[in-house]
One Martini backbone bead per residue (centre of mass of N, CA, C, O) as a GRO file, in nm:
protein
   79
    1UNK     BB    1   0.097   0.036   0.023
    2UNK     BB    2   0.078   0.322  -0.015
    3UNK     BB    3   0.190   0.664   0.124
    4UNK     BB    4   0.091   0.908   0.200
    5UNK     BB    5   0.049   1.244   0.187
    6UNK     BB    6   0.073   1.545   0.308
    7UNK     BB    7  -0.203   1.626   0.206
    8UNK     BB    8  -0.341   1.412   0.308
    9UNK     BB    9  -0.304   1.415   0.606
   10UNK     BB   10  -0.414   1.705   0.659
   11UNK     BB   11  -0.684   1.612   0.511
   12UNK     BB   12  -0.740   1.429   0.810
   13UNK     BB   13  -0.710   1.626   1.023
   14UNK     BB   14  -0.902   1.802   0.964
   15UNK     BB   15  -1.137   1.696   0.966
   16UNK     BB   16  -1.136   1.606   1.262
   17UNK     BB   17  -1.149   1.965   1.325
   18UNK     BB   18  -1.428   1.984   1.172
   19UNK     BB   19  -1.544   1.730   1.363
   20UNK     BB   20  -1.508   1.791   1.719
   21UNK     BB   21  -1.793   1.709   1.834
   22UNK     BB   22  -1.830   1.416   1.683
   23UNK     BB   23  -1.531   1.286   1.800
   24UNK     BB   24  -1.606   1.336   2.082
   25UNK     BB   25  -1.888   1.194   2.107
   26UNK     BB   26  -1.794   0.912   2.010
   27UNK     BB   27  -1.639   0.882   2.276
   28UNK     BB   28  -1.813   0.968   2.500
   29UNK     BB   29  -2.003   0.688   2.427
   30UNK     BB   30  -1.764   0.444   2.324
   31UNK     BB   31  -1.590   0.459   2.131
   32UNK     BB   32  -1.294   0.405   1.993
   33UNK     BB   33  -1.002   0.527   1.874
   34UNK     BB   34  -0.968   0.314   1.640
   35UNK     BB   35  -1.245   0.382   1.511
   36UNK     BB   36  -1.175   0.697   1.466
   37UNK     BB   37  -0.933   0.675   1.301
   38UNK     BB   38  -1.023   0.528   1.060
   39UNK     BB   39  -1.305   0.721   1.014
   40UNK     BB   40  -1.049   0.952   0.905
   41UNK     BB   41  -0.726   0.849   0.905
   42UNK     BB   42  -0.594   0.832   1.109
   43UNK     BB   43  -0.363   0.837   1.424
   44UNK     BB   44  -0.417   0.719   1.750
   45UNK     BB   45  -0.190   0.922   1.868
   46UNK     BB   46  -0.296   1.189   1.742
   47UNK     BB   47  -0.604   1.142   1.862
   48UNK     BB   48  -0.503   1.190   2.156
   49UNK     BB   49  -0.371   1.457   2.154
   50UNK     BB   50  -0.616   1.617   2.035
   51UNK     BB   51  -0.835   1.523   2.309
   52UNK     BB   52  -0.645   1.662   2.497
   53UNK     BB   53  -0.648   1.933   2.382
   54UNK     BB   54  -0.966   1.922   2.428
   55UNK     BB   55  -0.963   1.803   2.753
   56UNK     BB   56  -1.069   1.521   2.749
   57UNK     BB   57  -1.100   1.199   2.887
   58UNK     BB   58  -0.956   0.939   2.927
   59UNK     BB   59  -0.945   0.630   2.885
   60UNK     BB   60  -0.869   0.308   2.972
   61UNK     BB   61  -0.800   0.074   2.851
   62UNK     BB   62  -1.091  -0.099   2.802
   63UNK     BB   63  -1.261   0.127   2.898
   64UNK     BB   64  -1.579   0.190   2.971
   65UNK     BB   65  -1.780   0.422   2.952
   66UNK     BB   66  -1.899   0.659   3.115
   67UNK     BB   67  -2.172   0.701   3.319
   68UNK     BB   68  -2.483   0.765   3.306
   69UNK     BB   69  -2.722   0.979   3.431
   70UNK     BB   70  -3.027   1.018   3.461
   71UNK     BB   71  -3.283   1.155   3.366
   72UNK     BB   72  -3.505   1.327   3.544
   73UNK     BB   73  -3.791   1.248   3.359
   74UNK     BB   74  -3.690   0.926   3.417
   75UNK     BB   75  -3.778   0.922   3.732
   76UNK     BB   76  -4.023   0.659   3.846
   77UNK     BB   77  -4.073   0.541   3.506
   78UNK     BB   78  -3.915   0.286   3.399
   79UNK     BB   79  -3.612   0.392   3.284
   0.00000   0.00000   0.00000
């Protein structure tokens, strides 16, 4: 397989950071690091530097997401 070519990396860097709430999202309800860097195309070490960089708390190897809270408006009601 050829190597990307530095003008295809960094325009696979880019979309990352134009997509930075989706794959913010993505990682804290529970995708893996590296099935975010695939579906970028970038480098699972490079994706974390930057999930760092913009403050998220990175899960230890293979730790599920945190828990979320129930919403207010499904307490009490078998949800």
């Amino acid at each position: 397989m050829p190597r990307r070519t530095p003008v295809e990396t960094a325009a696979a860097r880019s979309r990352v950071v134009a997509d930075r709430a989706t794959v913010i999202a993505r990682y804290t309800r529970g995708d893996s690091l590296k099935a975010i860097a695939r579906a970028y195309d970038v480098h699972a070490p490079w994706l974390v530097a930057r999930l760092t960089r913009w403050g998220v708390e990175l899960r230890e190897h293979n730790a599920p997401p945190a828990a979320t809270p129930m919403c207010a408006g499904a307490v009490g009601r078998g949800r």
